[in-house]
PyMOL Python script that loads the backbone (N, CA, C, O; Angstrom):
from pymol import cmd

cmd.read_pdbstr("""\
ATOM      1  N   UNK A   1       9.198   7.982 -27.980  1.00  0.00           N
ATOM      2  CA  UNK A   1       7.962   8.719 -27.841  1.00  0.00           C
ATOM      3  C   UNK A   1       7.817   9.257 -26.421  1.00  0.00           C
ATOM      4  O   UNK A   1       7.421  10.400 -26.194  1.00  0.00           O
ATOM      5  N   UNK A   2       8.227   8.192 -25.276  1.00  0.00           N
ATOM      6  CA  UNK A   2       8.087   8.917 -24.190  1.00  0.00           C
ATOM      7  C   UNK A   2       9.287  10.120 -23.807  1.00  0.00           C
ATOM      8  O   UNK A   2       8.698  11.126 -23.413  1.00  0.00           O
ATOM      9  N   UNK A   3      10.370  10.258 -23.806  1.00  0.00           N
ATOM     10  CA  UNK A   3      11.061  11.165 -23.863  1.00  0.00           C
ATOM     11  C   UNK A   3      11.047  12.337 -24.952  1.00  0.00           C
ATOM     12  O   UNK A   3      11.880  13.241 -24.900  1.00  0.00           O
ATOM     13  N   UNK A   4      10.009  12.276 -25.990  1.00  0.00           N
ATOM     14  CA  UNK A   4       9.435  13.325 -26.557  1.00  0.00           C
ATOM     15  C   UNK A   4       8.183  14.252 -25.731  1.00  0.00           C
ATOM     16  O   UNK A   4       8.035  15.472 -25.669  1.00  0.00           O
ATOM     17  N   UNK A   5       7.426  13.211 -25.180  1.00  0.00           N
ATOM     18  CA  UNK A   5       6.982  13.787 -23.768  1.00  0.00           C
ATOM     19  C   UNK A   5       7.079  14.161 -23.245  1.00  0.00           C
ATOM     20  O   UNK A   5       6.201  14.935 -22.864  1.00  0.00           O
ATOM     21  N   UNK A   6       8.418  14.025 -22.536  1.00  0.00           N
ATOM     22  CA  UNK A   6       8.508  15.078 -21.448  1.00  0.00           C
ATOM     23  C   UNK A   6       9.353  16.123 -21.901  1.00  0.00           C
ATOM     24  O   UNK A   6       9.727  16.934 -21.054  1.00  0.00           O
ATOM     25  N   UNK A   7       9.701  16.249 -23.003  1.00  0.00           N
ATOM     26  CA  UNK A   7      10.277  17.454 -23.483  1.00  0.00           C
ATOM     27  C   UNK A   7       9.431  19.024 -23.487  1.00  0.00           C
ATOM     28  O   UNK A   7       9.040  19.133 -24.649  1.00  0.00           O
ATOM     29  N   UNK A   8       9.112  19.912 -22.930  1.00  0.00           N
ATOM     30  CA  UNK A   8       7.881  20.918 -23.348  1.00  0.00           C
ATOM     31  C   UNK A   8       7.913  22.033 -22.555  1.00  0.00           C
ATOM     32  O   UNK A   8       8.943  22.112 -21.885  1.00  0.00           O
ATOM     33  N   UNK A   9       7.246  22.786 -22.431  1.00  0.00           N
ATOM     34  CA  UNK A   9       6.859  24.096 -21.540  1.00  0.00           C
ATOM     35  C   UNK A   9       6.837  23.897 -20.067  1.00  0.00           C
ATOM     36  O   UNK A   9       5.800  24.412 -19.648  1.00  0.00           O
ATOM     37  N   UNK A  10       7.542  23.366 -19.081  1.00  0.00           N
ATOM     38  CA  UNK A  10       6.920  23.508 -17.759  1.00  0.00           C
ATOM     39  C   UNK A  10       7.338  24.571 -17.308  1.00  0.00           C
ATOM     40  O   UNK A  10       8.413  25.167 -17.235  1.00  0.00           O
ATOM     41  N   UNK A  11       6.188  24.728 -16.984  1.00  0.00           N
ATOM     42  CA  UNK A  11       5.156  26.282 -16.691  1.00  0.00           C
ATOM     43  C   UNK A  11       6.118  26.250 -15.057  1.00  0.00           C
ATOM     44  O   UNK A  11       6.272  25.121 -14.591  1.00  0.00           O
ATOM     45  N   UNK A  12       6.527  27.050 -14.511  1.00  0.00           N
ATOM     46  CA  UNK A  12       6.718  27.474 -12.535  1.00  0.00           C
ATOM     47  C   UNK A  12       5.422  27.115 -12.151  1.00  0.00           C
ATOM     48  O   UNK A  12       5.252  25.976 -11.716  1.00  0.00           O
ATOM     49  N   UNK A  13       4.579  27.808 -12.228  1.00  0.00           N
ATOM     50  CA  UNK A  13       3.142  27.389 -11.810  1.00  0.00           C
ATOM     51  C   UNK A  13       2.659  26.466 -11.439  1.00  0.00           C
ATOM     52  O   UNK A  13       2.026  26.437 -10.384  1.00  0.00           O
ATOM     53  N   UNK A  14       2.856  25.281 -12.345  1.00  0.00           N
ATOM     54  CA  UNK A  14       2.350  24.219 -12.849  1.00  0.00           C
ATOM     55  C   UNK A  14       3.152  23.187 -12.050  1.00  0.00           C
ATOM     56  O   UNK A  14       2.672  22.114 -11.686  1.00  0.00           O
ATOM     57  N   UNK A  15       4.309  23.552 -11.822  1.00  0.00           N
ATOM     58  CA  UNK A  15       5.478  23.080 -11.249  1.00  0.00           C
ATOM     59  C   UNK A  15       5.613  22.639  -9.891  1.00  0.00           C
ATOM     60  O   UNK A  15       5.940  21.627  -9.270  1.00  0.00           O
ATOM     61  N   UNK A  16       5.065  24.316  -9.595  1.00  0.00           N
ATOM     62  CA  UNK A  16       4.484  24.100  -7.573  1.00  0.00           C
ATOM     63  C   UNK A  16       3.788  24.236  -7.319  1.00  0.00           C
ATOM     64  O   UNK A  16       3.676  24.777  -6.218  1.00  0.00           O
ATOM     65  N   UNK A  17       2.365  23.806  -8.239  1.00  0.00           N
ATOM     66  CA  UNK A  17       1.733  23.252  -7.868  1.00  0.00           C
ATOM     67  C   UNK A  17       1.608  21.497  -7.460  1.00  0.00           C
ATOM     68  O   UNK A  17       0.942  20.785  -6.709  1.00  0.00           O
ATOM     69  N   UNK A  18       2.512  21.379  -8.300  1.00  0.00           N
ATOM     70  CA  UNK A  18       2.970  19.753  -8.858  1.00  0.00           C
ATOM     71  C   UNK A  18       3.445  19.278  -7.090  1.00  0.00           C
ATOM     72  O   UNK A  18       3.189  18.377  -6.291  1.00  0.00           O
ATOM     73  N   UNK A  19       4.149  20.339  -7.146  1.00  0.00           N
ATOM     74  CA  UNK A  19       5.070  19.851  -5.404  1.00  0.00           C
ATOM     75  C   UNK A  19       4.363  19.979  -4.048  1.00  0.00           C
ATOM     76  O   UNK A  19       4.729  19.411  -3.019  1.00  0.00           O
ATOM     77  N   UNK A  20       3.320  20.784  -4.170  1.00  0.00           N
ATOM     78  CA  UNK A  20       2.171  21.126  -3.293  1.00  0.00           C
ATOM     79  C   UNK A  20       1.650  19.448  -3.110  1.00  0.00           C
ATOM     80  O   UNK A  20       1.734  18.639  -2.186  1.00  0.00           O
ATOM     81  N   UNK A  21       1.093  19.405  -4.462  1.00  0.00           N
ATOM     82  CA  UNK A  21       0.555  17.853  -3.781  1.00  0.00           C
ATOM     83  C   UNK A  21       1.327  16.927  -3.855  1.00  0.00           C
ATOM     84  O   UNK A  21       0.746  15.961  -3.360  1.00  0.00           O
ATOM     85  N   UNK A  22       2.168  16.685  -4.138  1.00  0.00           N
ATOM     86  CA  UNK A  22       3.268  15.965  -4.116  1.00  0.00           C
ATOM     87  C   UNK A  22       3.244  15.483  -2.606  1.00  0.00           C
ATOM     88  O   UNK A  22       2.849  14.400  -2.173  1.00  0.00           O
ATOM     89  N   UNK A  23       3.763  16.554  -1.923  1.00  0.00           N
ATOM     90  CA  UNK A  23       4.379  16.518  -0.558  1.00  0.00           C
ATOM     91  C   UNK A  23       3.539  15.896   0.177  1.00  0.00           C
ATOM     92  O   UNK A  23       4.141  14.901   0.581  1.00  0.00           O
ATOM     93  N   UNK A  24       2.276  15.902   0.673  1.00  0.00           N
ATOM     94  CA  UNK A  24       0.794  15.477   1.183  1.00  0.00           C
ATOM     95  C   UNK A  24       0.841  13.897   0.954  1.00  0.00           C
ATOM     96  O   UNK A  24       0.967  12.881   1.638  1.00  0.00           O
ATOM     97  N   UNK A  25       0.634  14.327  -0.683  1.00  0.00           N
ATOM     98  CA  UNK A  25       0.680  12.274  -0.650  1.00  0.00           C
ATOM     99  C   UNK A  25       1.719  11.638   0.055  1.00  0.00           C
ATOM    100  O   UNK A  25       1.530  10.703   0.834  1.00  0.00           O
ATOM    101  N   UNK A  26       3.307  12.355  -0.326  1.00  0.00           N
ATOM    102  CA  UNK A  26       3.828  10.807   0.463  1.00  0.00           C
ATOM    103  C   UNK A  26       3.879  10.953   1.890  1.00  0.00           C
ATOM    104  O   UNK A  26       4.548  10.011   2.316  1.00  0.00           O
ATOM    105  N   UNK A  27       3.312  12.021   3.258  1.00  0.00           N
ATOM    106  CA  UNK A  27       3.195  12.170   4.036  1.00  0.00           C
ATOM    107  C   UNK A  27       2.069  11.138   4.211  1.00  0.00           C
ATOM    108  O   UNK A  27       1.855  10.230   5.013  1.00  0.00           O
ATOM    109  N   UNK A  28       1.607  11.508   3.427  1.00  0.00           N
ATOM    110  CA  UNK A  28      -0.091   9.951   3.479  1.00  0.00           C
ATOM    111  C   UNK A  28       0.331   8.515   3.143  1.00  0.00           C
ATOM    112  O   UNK A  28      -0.161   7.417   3.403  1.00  0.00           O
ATOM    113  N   UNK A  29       1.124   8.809   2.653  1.00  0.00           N
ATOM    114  CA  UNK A  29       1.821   7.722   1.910  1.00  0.00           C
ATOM    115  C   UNK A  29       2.715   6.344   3.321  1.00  0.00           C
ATOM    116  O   UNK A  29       2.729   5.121   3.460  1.00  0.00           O
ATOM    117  N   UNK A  30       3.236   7.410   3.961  1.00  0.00           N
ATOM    118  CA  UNK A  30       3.906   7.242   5.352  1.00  0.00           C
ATOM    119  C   UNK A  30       2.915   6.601   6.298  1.00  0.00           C
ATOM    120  O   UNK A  30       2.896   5.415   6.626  1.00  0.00           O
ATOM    121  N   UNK A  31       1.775   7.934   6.836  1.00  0.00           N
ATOM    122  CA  UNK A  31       0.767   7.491   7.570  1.00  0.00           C
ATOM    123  C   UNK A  31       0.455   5.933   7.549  1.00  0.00           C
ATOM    124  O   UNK A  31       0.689   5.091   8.416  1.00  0.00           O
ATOM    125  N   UNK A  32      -0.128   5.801   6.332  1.00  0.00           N
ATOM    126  CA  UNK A  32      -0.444   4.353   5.815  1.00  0.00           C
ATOM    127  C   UNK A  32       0.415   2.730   6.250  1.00  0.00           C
ATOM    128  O   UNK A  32       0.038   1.754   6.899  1.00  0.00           O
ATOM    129  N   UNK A  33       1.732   3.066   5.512  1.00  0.00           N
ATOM    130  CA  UNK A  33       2.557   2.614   6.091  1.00  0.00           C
ATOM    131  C   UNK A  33       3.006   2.207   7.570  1.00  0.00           C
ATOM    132  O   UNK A  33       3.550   1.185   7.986  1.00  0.00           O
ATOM    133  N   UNK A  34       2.614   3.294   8.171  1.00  0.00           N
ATOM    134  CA  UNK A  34       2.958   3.413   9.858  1.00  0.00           C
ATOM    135  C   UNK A  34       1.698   2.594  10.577  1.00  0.00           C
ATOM    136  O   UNK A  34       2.041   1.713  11.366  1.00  0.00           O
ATOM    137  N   UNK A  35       0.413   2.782  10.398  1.00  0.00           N
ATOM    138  CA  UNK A  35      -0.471   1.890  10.491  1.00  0.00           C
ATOM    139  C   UNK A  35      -0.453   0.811  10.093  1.00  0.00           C
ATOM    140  O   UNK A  35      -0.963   0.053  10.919  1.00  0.00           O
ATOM    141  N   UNK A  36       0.040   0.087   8.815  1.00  0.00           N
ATOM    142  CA  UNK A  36       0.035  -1.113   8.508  1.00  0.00           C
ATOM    143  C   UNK A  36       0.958  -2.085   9.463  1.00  0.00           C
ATOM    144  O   UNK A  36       0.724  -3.264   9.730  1.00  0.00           O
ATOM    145  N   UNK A  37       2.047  -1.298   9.900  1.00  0.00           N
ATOM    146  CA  UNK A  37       2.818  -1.299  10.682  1.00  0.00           C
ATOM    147  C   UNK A  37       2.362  -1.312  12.148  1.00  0.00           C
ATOM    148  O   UNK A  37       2.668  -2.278  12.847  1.00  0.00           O
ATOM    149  N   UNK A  38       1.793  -0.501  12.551  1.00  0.00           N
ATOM    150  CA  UNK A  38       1.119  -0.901  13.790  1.00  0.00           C
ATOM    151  C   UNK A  38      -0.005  -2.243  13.837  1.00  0.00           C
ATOM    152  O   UNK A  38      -0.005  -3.133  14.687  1.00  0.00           O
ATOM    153  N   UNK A  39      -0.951  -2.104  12.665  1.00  0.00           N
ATOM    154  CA  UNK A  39      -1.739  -3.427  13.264  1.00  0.00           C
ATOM    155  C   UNK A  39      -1.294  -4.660  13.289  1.00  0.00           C
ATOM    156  O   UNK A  39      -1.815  -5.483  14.041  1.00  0.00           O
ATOM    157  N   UNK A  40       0.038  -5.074  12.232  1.00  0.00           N
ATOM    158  CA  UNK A  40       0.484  -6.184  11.580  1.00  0.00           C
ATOM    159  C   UNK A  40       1.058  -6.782  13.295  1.00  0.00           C
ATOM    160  O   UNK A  40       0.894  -7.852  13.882  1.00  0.00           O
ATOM    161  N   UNK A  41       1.685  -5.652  13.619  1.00  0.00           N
ATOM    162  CA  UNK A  41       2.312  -5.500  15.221  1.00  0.00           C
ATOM    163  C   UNK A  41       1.183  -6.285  16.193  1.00  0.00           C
ATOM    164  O   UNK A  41       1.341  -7.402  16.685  1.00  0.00           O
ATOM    165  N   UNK A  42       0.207  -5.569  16.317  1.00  0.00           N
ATOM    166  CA  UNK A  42      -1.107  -6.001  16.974  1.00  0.00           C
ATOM    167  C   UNK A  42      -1.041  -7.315  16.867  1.00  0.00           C
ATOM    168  O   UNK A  42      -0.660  -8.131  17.706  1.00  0.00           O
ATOM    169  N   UNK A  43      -1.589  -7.547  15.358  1.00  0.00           N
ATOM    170  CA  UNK A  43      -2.180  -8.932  14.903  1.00  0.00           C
ATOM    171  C   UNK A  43      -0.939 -10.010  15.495  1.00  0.00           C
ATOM    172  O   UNK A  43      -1.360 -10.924  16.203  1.00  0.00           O
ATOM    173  N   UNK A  44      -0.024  -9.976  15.344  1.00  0.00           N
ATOM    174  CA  UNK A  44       1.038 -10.740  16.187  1.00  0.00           C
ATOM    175  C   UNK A  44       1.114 -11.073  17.606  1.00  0.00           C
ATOM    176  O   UNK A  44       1.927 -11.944  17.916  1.00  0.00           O
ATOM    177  N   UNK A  45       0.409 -10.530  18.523  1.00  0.00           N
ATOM    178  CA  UNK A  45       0.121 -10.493  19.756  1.00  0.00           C
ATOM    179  C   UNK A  45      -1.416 -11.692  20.490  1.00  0.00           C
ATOM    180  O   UNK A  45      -1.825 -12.101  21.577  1.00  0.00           O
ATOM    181  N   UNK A  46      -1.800 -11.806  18.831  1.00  0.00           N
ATOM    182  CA  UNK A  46      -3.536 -12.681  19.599  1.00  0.00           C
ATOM    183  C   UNK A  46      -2.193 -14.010  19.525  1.00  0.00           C
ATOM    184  O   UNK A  46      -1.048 -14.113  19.086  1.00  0.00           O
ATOM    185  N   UNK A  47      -3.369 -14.997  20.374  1.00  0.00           N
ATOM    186  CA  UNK A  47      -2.680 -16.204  20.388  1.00  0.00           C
ATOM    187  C   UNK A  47      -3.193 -16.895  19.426  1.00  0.00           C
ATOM    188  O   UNK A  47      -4.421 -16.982  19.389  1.00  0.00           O
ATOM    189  N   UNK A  48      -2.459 -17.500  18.498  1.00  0.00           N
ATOM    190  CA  UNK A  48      -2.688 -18.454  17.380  1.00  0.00           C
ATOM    191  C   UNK A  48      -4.185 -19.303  17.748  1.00  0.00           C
ATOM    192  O   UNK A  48      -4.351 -19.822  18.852  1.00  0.00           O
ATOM    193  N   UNK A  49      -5.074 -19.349  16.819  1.00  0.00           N
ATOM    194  CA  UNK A  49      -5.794 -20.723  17.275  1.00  0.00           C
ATOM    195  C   UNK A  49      -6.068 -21.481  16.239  1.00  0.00           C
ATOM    196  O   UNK A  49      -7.078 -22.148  16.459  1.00  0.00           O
ATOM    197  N   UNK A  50      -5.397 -21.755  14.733  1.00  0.00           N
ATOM    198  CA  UNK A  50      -5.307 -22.666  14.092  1.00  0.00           C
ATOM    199  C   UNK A  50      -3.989 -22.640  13.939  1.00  0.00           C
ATOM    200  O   UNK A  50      -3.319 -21.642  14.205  1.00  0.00           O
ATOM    201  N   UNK A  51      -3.285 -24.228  13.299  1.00  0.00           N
ATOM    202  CA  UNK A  51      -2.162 -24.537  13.263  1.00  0.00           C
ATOM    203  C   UNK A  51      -1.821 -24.247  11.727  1.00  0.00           C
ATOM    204  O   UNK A  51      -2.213 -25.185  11.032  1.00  0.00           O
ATOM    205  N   UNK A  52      -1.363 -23.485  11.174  1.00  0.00           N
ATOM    206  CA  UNK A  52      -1.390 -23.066   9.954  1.00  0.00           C
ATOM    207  C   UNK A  52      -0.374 -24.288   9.372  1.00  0.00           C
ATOM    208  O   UNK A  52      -0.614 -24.610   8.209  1.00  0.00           O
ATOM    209  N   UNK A  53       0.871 -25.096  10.125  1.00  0.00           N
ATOM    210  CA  UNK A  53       1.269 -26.068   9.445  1.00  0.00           C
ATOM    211  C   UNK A  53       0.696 -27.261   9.228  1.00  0.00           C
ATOM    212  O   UNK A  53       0.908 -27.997   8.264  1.00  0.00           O
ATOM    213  N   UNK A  54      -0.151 -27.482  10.276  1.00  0.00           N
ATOM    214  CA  UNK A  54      -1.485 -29.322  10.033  1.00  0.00           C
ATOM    215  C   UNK A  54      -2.252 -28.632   9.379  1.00  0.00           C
ATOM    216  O   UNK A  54      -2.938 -29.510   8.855  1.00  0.00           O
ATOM    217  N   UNK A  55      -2.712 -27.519   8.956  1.00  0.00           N
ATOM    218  CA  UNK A  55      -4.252 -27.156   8.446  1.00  0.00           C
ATOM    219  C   UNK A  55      -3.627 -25.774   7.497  1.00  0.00           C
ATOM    220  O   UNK A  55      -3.600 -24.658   8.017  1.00  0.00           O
ATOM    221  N   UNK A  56      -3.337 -25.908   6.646  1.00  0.00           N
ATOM    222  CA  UNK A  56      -2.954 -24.406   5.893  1.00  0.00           C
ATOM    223  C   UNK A  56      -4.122 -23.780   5.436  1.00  0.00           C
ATOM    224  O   UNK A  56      -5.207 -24.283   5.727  1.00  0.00           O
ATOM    225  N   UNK A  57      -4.063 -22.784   4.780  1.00  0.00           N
ATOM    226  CA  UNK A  57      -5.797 -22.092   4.969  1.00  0.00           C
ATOM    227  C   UNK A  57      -5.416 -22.505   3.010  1.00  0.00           C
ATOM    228  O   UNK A  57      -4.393 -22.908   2.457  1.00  0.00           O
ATOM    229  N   UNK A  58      -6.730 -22.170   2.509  1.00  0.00           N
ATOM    230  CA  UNK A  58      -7.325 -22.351   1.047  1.00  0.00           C
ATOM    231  C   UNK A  58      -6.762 -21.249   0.950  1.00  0.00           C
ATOM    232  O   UNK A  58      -6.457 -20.429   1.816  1.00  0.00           O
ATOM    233  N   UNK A  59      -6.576 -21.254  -0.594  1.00  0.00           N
ATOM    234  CA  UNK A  59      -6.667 -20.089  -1.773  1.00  0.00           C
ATOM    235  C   UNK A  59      -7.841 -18.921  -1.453  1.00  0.00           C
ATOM    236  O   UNK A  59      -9.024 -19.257  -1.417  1.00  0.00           O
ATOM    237  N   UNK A  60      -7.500 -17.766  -1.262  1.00  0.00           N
ATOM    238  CA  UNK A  60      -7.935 -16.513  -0.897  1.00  0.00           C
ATOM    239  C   UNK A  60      -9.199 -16.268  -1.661  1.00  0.00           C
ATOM    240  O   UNK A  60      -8.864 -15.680  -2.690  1.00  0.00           O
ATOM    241  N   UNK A  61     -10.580 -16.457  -1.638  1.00  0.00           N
ATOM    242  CA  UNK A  61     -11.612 -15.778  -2.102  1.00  0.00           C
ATOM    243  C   UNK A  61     -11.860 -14.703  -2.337  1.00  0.00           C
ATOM    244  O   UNK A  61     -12.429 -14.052  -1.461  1.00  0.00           O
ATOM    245  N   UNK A  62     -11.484 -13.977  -3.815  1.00  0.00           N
ATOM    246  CA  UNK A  62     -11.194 -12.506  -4.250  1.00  0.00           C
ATOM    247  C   UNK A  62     -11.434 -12.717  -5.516  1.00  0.00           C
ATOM    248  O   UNK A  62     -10.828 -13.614  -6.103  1.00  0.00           O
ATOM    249  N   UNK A  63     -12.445 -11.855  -6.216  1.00  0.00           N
ATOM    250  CA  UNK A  63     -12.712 -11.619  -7.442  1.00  0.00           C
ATOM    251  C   UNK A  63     -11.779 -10.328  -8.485  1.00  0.00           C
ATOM    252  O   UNK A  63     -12.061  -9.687  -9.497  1.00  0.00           O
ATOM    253  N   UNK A  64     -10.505 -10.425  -7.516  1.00  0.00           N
ATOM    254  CA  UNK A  64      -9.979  -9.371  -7.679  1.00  0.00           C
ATOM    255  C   UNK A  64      -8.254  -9.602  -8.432  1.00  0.00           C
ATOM    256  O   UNK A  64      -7.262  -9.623  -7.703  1.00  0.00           O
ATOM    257  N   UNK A  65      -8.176  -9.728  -9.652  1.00  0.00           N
ATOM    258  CA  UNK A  65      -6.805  -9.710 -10.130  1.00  0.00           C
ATOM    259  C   UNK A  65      -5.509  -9.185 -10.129  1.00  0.00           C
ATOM    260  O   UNK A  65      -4.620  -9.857 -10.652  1.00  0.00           O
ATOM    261  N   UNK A  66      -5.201  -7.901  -9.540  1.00  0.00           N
ATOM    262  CA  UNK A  66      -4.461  -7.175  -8.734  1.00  0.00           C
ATOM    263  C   UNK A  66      -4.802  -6.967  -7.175  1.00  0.00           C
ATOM    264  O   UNK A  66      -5.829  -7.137  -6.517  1.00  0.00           O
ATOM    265  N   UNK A  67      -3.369  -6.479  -6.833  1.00  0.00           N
ATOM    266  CA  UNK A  67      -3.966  -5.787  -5.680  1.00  0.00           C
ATOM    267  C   UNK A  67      -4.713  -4.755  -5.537  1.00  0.00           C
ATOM    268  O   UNK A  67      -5.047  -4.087  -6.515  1.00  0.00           O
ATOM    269  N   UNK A  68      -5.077  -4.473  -4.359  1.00  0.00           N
ATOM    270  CA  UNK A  68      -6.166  -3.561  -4.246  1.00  0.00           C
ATOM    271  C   UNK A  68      -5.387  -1.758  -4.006  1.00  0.00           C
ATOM    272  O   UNK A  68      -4.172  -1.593  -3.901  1.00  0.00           O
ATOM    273  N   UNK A  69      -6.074  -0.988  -3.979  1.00  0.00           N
ATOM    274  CA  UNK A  69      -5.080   0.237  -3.200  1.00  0.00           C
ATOM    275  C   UNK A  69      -5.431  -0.110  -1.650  1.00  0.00           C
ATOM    276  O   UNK A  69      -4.370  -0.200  -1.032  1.00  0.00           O
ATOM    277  N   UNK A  70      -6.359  -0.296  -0.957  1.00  0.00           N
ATOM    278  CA  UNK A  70      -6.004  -0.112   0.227  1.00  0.00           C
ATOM    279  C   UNK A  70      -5.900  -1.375   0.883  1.00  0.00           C
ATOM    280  O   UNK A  70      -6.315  -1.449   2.040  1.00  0.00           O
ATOM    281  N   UNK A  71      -5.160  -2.903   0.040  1.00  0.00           N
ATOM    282  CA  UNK A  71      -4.861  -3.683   0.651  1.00  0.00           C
ATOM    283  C   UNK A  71      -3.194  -3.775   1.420  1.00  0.00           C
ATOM    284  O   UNK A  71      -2.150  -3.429   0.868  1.00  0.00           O
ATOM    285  N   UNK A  72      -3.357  -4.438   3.064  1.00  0.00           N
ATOM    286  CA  UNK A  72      -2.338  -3.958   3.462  1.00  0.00           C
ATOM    287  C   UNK A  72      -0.943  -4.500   3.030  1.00  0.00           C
ATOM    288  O   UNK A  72      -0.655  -5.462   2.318  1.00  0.00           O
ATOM    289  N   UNK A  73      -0.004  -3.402   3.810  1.00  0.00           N
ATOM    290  CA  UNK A  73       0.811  -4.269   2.578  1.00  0.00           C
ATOM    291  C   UNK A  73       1.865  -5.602   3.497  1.00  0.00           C
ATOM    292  O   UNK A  73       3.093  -5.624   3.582  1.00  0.00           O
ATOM    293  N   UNK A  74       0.989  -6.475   4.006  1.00  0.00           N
ATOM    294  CA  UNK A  74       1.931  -7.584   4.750  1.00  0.00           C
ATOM    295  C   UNK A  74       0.420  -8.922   5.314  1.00  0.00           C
ATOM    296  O   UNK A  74      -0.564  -8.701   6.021  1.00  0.00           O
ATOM    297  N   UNK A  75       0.724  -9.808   4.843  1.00  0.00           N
ATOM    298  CA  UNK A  75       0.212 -10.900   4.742  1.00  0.00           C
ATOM    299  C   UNK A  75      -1.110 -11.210   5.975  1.00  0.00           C
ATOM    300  O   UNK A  75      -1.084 -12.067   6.858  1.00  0.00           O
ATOM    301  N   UNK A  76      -2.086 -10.328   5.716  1.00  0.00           N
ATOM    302  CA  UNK A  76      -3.028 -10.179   7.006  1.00  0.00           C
ATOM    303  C   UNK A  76      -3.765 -11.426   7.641  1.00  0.00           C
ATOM    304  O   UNK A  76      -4.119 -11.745   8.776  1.00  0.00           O
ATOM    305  N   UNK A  77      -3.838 -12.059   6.202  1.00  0.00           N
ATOM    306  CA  UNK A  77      -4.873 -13.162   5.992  1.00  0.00           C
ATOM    307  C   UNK A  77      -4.162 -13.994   7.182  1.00  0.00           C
ATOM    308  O   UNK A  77      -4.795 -14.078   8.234  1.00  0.00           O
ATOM    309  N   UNK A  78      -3.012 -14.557   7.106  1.00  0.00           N
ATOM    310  CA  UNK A  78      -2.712 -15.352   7.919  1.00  0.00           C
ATOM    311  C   UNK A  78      -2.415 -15.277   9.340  1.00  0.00           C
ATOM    312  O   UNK A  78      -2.139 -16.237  10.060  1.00  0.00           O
ATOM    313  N   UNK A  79      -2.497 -13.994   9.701  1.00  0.00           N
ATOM    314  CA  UNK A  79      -2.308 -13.843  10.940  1.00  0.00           C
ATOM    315  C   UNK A  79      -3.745 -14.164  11.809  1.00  0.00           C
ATOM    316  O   UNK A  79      -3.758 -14.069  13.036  1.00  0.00           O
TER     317      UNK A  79
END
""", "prot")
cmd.dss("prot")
cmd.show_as("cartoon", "prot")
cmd.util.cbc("prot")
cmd.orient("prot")
């Protein structure tokens, strides 16, 4: 069924338009990335002030069953 799907009319039009936004997102896509990347950087720099091996932190308080979209993508909580 899905390869009956994509069988059909694509339109030029439709096409580049397709690539128009295409291109944007993963430039945003990057951005994102490059920031997560910079703060994770940051966050590595404070000086520790709990001992995460004598005291590990609890289970994450989130009403939330997936991830999020704009959660970052590298382990914030613990830093």
């Amino acid at each position: 069924m899905l390869a009956k799907s994509l069988c059909g009319d694509w339109r030029a039009e439709h096409l580049f338009t397709l690539r128009q936004s295409h291109a944007p997102w993963r430039t945003n896509q990057e951005l994102v990335a490059d920031c997560d990347a910079h703060i994770q950087a940051m966050l590595g720099a404070f000086d520790a002030r709990v001992d995460l091996a004598g005291a590990p932190l609890g289970a994450a308080k989130t009403s939330h069953q997936k991830p999020q979209k704009n959660q970052p993508q590298f382990d914030a909580r613990t830093e």
